[in-house]
C-alpha positions as CSV (number, residue, x, y, z in Angstrom):
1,X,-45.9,26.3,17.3
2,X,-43.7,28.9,15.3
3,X,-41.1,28.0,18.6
4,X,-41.1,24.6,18.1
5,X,-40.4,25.1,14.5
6,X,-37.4,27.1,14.4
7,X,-35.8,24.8,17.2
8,X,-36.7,21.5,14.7
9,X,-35.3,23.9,12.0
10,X,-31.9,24.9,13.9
11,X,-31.3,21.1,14.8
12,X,-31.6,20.2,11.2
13,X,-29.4,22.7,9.7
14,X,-26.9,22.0,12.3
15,X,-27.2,18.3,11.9
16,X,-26.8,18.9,7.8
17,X,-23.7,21.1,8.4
18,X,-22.0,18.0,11.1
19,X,-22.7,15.7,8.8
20,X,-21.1,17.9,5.9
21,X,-18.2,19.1,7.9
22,X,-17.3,15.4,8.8
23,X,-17.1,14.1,5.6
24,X,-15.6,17.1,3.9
25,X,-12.3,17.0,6.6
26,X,-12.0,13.3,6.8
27,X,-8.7,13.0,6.1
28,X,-7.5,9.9,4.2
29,X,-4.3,8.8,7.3
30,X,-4.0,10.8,10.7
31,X,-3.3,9.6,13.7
32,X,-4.8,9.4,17.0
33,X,-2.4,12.1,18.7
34,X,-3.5,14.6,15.5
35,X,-7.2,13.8,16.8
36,X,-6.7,15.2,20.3
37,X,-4.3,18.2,19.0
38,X,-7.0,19.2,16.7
39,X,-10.0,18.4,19.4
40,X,-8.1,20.8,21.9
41,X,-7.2,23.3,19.6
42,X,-11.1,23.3,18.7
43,X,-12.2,23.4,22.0
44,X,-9.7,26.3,23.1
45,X,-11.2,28.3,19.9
46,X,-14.8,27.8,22.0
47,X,-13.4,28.8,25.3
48,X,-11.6,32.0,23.6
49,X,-14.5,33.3,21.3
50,X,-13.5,36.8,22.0
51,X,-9.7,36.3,21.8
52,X,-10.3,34.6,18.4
53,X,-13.4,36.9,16.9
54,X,-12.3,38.8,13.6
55,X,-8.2,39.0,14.7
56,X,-7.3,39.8,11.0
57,X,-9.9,42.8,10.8
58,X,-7.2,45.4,11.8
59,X,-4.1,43.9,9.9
60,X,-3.9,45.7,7.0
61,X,-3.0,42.9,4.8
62,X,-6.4,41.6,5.0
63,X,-8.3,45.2,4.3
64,X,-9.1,46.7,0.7
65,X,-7.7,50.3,-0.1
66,X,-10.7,52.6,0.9
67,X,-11.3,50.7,4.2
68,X,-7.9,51.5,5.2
69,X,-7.6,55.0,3.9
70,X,-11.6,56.0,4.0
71,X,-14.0,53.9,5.7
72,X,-11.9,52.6,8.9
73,X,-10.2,56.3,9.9
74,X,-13.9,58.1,9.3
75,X,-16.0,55.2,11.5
76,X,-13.6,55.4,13.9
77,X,-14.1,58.7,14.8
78,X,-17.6,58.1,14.7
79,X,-17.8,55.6,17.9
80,X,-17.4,57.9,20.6
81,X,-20.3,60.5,19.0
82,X,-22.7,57.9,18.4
83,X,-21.7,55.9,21.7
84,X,-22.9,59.0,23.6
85,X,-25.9,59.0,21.4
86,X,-27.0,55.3,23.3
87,X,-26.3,53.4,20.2
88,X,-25.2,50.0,20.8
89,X,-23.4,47.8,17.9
90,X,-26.6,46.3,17.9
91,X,-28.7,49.3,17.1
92,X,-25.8,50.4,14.7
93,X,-26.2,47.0,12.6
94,X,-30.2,47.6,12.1
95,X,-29.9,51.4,11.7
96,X,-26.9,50.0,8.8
97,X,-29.8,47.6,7.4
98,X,-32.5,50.3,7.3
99,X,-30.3,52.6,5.0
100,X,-29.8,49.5,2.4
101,X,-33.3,48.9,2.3
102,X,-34.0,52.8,1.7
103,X,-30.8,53.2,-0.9
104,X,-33.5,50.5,-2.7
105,X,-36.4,52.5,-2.4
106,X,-34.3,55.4,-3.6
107,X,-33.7,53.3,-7.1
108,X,-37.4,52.6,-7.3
109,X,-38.0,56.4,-7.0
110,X,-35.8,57.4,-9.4
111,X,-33.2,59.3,-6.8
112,X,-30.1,57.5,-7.8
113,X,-27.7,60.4,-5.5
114,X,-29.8,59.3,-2.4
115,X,-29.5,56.0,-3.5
116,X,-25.6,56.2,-3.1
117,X,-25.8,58.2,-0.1
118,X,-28.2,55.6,1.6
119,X,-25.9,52.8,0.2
120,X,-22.6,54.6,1.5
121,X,-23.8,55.8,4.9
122,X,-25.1,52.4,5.4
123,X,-21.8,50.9,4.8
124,X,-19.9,52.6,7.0
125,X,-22.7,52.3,9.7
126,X,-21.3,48.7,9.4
127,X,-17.6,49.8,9.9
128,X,-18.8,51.7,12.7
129,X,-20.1,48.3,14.2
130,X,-17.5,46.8,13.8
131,X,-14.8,49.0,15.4
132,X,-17.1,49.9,18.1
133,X,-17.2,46.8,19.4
134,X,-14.3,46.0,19.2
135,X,-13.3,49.3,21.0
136,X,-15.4,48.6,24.0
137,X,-14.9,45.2,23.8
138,X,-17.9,44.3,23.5
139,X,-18.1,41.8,20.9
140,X,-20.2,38.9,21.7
141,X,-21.8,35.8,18.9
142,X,-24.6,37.6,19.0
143,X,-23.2,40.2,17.7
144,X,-21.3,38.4,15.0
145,X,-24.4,36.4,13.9
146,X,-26.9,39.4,13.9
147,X,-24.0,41.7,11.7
148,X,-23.4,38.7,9.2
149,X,-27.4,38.0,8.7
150,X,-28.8,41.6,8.1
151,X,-25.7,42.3,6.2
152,X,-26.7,39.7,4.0
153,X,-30.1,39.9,3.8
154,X,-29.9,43.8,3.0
155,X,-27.4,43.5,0.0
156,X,-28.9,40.1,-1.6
157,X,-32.6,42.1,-1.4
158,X,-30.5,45.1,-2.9
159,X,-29.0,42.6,-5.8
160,X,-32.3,40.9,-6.3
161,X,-33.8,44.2,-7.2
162,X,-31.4,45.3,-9.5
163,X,-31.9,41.9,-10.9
164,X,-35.5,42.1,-11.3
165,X,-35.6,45.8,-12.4
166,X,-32.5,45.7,-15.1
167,X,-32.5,42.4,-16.0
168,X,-29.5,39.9,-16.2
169,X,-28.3,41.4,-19.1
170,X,-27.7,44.6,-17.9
171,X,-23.8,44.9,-18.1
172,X,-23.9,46.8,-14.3
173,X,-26.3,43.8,-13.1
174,X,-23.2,41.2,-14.7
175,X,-21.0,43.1,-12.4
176,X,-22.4,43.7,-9.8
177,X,-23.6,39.5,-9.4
178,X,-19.4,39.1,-10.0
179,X,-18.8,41.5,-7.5
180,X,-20.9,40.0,-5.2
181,X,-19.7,36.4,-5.5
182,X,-15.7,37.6,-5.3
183,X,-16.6,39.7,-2.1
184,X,-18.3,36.3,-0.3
185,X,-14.9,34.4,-1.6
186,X,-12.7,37.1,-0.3
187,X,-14.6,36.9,3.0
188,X,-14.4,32.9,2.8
189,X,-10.5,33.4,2.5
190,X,-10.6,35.7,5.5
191,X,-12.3,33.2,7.6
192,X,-10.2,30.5,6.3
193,X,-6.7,31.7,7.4
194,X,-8.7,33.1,10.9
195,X,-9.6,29.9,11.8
196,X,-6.4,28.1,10.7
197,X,-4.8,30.1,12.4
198,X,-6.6,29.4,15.4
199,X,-7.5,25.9,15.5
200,X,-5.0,24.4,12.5
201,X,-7.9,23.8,10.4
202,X,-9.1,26.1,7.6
203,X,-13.0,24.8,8.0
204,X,-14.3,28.2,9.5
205,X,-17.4,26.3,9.0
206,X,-16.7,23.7,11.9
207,X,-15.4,26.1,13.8
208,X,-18.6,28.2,13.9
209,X,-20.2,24.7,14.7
210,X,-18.2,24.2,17.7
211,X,-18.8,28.1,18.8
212,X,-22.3,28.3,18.9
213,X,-23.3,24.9,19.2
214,X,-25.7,25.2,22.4
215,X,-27.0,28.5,20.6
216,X,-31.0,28.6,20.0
217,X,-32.0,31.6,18.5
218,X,-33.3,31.7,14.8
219,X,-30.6,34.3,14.3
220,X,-27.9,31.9,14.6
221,X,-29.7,29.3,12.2
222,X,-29.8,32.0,9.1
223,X,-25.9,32.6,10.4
224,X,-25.3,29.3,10.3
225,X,-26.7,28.6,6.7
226,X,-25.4,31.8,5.4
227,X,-21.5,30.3,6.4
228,X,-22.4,27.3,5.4
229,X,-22.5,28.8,1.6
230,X,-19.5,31.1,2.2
231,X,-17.7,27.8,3.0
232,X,-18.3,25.9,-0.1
233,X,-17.8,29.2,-2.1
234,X,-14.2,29.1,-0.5
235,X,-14.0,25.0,-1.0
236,X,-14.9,25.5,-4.8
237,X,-12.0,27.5,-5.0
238,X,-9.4,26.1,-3.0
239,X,-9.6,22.8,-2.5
240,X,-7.1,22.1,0.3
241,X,-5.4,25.0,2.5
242,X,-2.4,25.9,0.5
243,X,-0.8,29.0,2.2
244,X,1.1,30.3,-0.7
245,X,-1.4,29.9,-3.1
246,X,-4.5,31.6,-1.0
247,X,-1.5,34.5,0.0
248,X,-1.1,34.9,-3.5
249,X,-4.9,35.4,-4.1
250,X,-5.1,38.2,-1.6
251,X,-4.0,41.3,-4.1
252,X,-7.0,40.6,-6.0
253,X,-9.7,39.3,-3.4
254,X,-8.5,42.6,-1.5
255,X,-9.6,44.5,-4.6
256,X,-13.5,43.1,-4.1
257,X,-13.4,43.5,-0.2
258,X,-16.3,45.4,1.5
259,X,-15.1,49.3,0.9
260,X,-14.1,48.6,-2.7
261,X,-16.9,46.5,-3.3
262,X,-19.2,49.1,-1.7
263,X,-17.4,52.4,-4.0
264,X,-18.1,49.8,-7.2
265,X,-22.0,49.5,-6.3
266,X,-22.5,52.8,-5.1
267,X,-21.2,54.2,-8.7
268,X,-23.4,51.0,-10.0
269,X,-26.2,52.7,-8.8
270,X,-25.7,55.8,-9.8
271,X,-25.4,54.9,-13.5
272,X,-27.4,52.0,-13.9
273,X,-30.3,52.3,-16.6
């Protein structure tokens, strides 16, 4: 029974997000030969997940300032310790997740310094993830899709507490909530120029469609949804894919990506009353 209704419940998401994707990149007058470029371009994306996966994630245009100089250099000398420890990028994500969920328990006990230390270690668990599959080259969608969802999940359960425990008008609540929504439009942007860059089309969205669309598992549902949001977040900002105007963004959304953002929270954390 609870089988049958997460298949029913994958169908209709993806149905919702065809349906969506469709009308959003109708355009107005395009020809039939600009059909089949763009069908073949989408269909060489699906063939060449791997090639395609994350390619900005080591150009350093994309990457805030403690990623680069803190996070990245320190995870990956991590991935050959931990690799001989048996730890998959799989078991890295959920061992990432557990120490969110405990920086929270940390808060509701009162230990704000093991907060941060949860929150940090936890964050560069997901650097470690990230670089270790890459190293082994290992990255698969299951990968992607189980990374994106517990990230998620961990950091909105994280936000809701503060929420419920502080209040919205805690000033360190305020920011962290803007933190939080420039970090998803920074990562929106990211996925926008990846996919443009590998299909012509900026709707990362679609492009996920097309990637997983034989996929079953409930994991790839909750991905699904959570990039269907990212995708409006980065439509209610940029309308159409104007290069020099999203380049010109990227000094600022760099300053919300994922190591920033993380430093931000973990000194949110330790101050927050």
């Amino acid at each position: 029974m609870l089988e049958q209704s997460l298949s029913e419940s994958i169908e209709y998401i993806k149905n919702e997000i065809i349906n969506e994707t469709t009308n959003q990149n109708e355009p107005t007058k395009q020809n039939n030969t600009t059909k089949q470029n763009n069908t073949t371009k989408e269909n060489e994306t699906n063939n060449n997940y791997n090639i395609n996966y994350n390619e900005n994630k080591d150009d350093n245009q994309f990457e805030s300032y403690t990623d680069n100089n803190i996070f990245i250099p320190i995870a990956n000398k991590l991935i050959d310790p931990l690799h001989k420890l048996c730890l998959t990028p799989n078991k890295v994500t959920v061992l990432s997740t557990i120490f969110t969920f405990l920086s929270i328990y940390f808060i509701y006990q009162n230990e704000k310094l093991y907060a941060v230390f949860a929150y940090f270690t936890g964050y560069l668990l997901d650097c470690v993830n990230d670089k270790m599959s890459k190293k082994n080259n290992t990255s698969s969608k299951y990968d992607m899709a189980l990374n994106l969802v517990f990230n998620n999940i961990s950091h909105i359960a994280l936000l809701t507490y503060l929420i419920n425990r502080f209040g919205l008008t805690n000033k360190y609540v305020l920011i962290s909530i803007f933190s939080t929504y420039m970090l998803g439009l920074s990562y929106g942007v990211n996925e926008a120029i990846s996919s443009k860059k590998a299909t012509d089309n900026d709707n990362f969205l679609r492009r996920r469609m097309i990637e997983l669309k034989n996929e079953k598992d409930y994991i790839f549902t909750l991905f699904l949804y959570i990039t269907k949001l990212l995708f409006r977040l980065y439509k209610s900002f940029f309308k159409e894919y104007n290069e020099e105007l999203i380049f010109s963004w990227l000094p600022i959304l760099k300053f919300f990506g994922p190591g920033n953002y993380c430093f931000l929270i973990s000194i949110i954390l330790l101050f927050i009353e």
